[in-house]
N, C-alpha and C positions, 0 to 999 in steps of 0.2 A: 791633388794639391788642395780643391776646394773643401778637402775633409778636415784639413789640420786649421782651413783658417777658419770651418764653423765652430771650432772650440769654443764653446761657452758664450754661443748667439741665438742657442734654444728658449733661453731666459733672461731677462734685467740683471746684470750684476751692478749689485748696489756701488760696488768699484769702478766700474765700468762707466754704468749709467745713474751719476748721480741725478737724485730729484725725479726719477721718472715715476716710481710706484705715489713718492710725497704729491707729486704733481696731479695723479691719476684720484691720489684721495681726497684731493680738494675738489675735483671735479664731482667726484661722487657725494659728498656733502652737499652743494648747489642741486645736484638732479635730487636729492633725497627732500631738500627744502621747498623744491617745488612741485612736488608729488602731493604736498597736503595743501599750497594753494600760499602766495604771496600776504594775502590778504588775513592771516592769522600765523601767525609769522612766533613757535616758541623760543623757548631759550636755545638749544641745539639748532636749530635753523639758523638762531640770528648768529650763533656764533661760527657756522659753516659759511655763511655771507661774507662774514667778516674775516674770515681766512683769506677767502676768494681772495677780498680787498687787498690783504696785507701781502697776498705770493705776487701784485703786479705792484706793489706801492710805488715801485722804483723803476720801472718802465713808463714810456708816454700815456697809458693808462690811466695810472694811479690816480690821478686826483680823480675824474670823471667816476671811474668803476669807486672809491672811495664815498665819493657824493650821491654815488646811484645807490649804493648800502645804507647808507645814511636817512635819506628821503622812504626807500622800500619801507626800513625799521621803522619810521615816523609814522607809515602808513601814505605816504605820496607814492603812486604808480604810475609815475607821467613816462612816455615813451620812449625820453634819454635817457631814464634810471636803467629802464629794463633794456635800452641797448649797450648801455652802457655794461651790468652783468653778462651780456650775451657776449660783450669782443670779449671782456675777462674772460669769460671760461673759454673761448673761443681761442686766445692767446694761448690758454694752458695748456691744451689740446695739440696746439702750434709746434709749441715747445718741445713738447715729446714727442712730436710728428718727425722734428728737425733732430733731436738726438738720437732717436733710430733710424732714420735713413743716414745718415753723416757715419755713423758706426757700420751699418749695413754696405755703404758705397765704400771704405775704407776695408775692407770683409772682401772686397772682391775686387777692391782695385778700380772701381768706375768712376769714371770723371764725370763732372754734372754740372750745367750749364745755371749761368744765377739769374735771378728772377732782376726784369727790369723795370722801371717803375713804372706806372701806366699813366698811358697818355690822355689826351684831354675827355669828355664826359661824351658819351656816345648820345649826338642828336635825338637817337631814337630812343629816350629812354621813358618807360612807360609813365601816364598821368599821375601828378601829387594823387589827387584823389584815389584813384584805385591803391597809391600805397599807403596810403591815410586808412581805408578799409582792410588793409591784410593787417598792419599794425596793431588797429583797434581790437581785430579778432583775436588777433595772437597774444594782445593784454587781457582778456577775457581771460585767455585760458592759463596766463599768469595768474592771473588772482581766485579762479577757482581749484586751480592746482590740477593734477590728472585724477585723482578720488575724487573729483568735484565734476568730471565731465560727466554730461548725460545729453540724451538726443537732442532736446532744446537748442543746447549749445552748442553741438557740432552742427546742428540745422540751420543756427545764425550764422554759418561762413557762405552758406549758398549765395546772396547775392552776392560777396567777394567774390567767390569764384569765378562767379558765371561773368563780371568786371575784367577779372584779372586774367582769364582764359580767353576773352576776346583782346584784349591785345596783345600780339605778334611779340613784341619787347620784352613782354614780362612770361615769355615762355617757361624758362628755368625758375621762374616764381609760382607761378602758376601749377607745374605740376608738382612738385614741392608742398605746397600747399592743399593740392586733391590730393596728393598720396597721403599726407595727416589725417586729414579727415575723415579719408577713407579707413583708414585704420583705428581711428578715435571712433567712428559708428559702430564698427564689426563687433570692438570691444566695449559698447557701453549696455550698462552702466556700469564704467569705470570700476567701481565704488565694491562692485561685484568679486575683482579677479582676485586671486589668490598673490599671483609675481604679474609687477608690473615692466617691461622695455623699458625703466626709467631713463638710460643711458641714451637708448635710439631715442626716442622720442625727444628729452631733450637737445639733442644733435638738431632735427629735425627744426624744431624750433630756434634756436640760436641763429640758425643758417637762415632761416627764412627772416626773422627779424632785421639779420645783419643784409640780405638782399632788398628788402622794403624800404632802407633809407633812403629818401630823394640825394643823389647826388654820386651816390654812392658803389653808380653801375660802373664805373670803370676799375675798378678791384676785382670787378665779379668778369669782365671781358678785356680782349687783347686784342690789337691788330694782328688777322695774317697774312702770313709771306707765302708767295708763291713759289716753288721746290718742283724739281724735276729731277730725274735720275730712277733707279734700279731696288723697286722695293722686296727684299727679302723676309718673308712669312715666316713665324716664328711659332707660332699656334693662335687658337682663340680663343678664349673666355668668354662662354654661354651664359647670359643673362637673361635667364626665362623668368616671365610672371602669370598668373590668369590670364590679363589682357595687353600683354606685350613679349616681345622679343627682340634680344639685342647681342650681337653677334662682334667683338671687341677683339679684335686684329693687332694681338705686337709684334712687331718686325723690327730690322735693320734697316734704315733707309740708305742708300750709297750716293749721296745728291751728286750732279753731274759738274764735272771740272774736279777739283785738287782737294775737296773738303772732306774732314776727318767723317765718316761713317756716324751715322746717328740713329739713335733708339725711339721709336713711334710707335702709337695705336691710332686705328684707325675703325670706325664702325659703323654698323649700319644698322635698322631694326623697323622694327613693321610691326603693328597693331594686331590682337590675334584674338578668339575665346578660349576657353578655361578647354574645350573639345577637343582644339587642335594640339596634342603632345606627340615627344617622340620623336622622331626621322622625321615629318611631317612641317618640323618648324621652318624648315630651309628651304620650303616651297614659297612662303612668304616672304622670300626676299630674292626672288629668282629675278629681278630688277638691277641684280650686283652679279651679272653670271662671270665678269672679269675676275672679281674678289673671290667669290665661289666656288670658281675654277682652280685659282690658284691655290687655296685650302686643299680641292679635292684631289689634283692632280699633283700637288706638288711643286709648282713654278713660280718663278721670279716675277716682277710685273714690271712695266715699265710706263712711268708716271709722268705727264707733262703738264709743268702750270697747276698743282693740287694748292688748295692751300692748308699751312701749315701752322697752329698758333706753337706762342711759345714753349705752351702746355705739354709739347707733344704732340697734340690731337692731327691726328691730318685729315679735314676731313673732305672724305670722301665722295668722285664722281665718278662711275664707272665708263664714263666716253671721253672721259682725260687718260683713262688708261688701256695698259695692251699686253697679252701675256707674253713673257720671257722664256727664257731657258730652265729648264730645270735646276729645283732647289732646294736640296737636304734639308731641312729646317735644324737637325741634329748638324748637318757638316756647319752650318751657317754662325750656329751657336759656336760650336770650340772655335771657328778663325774669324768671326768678325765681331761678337758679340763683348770679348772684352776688350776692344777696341772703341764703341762705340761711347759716342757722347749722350750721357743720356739728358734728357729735358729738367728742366727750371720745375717747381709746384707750384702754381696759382697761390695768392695766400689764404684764399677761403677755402680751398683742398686740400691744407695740412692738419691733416687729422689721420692719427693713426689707421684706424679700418680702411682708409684708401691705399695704404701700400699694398703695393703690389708691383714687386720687380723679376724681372725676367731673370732665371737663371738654368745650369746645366749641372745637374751631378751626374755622376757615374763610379763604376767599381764600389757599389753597396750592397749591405744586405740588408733583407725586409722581415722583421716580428707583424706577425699578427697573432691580437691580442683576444680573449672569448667573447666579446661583443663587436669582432670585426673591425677593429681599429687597426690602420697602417703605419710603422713607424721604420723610418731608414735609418740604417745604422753604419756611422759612417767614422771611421778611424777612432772606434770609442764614443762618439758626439752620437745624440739619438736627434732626431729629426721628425716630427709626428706628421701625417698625410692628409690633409682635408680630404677625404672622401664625400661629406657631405657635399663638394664642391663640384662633383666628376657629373655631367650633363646627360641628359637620357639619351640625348639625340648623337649620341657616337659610340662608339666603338670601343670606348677607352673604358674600361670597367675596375671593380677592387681587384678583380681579383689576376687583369693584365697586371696593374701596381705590384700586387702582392709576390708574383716572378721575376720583375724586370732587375734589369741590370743598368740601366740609362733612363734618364730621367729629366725632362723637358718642363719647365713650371715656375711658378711664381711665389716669391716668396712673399706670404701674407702674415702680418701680426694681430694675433685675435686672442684675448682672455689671456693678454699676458704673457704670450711667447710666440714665438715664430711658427708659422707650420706653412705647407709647402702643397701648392696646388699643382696638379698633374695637370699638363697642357699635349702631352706626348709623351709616351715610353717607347725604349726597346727591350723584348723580352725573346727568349727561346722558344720554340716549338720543333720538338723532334728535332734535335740538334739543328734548327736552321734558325737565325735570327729574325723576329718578324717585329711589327712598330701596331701600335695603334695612337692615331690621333684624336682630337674632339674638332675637328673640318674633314674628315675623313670621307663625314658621308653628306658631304655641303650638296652635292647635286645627284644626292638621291643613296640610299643602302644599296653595298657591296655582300652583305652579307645573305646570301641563300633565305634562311631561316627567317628573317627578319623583312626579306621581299617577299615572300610568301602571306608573310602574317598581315601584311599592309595591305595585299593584293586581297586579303581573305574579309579585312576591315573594310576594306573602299578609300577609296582618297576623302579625308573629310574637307581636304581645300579645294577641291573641285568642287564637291556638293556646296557649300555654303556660298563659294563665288556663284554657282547657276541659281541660288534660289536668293542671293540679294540683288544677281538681276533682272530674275524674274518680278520683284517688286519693285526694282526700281524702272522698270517699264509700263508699271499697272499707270 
């Protein structure tokens, strides 16, 4: 059934989805205008500004984003102009965020809970000054543009950071802000690269600006509620980096008493070096053996007192929880999955590249193409495969994809069309049907081959934990 109704969700139909490609080229004008830097500002920039202005004129916007193109053109780059461009494009981004999930949730039938407004300003919200300093940083880099970064100037965010990383409040600002940097160093001088992330990075930036306004944290946080009942695993989304790991849990939650079933993630993650890859990552989070477990074995969990924002997010304590009975994650999907209510979007999360919804096909068939590309093909409708997505640390491979017949994953839109992360399949072997998940191998490799080759490496999480405490004893 969910084949007739991807008819023509592989791509924008300009029928369908009016304004989204007009919407996407307004966007790309502004990151184009600020590639070369605020502060020389030509004709084609200033008239891509002025588009910005004109797709919100008639929104609460309009005047401010209006007046902030206005003063930019003059040459004034005071800290409302440029936040003011930032909700603009922020908004457009919004926009298209809301008319592909609304088409999407429509596409499969899922109900979706509405965003409520937020309450009063969270006491703990980090000092004027330290957002006075990521501000002033992030106007630098407005007016030198990205062709204009060089070490100098990624060098002058260090005391921001080292401000805004000691306090606790401005966590989400903080690293936000070190992951820029980090990535404006690696690549400087700018001025050098061939193609620039204009896209990411201005992402990057807008968010960080729009989190730096004094007042303005309670947009970016919600109260949570406390939830109990019967969490069904659904897969997990592996978010590996050099120096991080984050292990992203969607499930059915079943909360306890009469309430309709509802759609969560939940995650956990632990700090790591560039050495540790592989099977190896789920050692550092052996702190979650309830979540871990349930991934590896397969079971339900049973959750008391978690809390729950409106976001979705549940997050996570493993001595709130307890394992359950066993839990198809494929049975879970066909009987509770399109039932389930799914969560509200924050509104500084509505941005296309963060969809990501849970879904189930099956009864298809797989092309692959001479560069190893997967595409499902499903009642005529083609459906392309992120592979680049499938995690080192499990089991789930192309070329499981490339056989299966069921299919567990998340529907992501990226560069303009939907395509479809494998979170689980079911495929044949020797006439028997077998599954490979990406939690398969949460407390440790099942596979011969693969225990062998570990056993043959050494554990590098054991070595590196005995000689940081070997120093931290000196």
């Amino acid at each position: 059934m969910l084949a007739t109704q991807l008819a023509g969700l592989t791509a924008p139909d300009p029928a369908v989805d009016p304004g989204i490609e007009e919407a996407l080229d307004l966007v790309g004008g502004f990151d184009d205008a600020f590639t070369h830097g605020f502060a020389r500002l030509g004709e084609q920039p200033r008239a891509a500004l002025a588009a910005l202005a004109g797709a919100v004129a008639v929104t609460p916007l309009g005047e401010r984003v209006r007046e902030g193109v206005e003063k930019i053109v003059a040459g004034s780059l005071a800290d409302e102009h440029l936040t003011a461009l930032a909700g603009g494009r922020a908004a457009l981004l919004g926009a298209v965020h809301d008319a592909l999930l609304a088409r999407l949730d429509g596409v499969l039938g899922r109900s979706r809970a509405s965003w409520a407004v937020a309450g009063p300003a969270d006491p703990a919200t980090p000092p004027d000054n330290v957002l006075a300093g990521c501000r002033s940083w992030l106007r630098e880099l407005a007016i030198a543009g990205w062709r204009g970064v060089d070490h100098d100037l990624v060098a002058a965010s260090a005391q921001t950071l080292d401000a805004v990383l000691a306090a606790p409040s401005s966590r989400r600002l903080a690293v936000l802000l070190d992951g820029l940097a980090a990535e404006l160093r690696a690549c400087c001088p700018v001025a050098t690269m061939d193609r620039l992330p204009t896209r990411r990075w201005a992402d990057l930036w807008s968010r960080a600006l729009l989190l730096a306004q004094p007042g303005g944290w309670p947009v970016a946080t919600a109260t949570a509620t406390a939830v109990s009942g019967r969490l069904l695993p659904l897969g997990a989304d592996v978010h590996e980096h050099g120096t991080a790991i984050q292990i992203q849990v969607h499930a059915v939650l079943e909360p306890a008493g009469d309430a309709a079933p509802r759609l969560v993630r939940t995650s956990v993650s632990a700090a790591k070096v560039e050495t540790i890859t592989g099977p190896a990552v789920w050692r550092l989070l052996a702190d979650h053996p309830v979540l871990l477990g349930a991934l590896a074995k397969r079971h339900a969990v049973e959750i008391t007192d978690l809390p729950l924002l409106p976001s979705g997010d549940l997050l996570w304590r493993d001595d709130q929880a307890r394992p359950d009975a066993p839990a198809d994650p494929f049975a879970t999907a066909r009987l509770r999955l399109p039932e389930a209510v799914a969560p509200a979007v924050p509104p500084l999360d509505r941005h296309p590249v963060r969809l990501a919804e849970p879904v189930l096909l099956e009864d298809y068939s797989t092309t692959v193409d001479d560069s190893g590309g997967i595409t499902l093909e499903l009642g005529g409708n083609s459906l392309p495969v992120d592979v680049s997505r499938l995690p080192t640390c499990a089991p789930l491979t192309p070329e499981s994809v490339a056989r299966s017949s069921a299919c567990l994953g998340l529907l992501r839109w990226d560069a303009g069309r939907w395509r479809l992360q494998p979170l689980a399949v079911q495929y044949t072997v020797k006439r028997a049907t077998a599954e490979a998940h990406t939690g398969d191998w949460a407390l440790g490799p099942t596979d011969p081959k693969v225990v062998k080759a570990e056993a043959k490496a050494g554990d590098a999480v054991a070595v590196l934990r005995e000689r940081a405490g070997r120093l931290l004893r000196r």
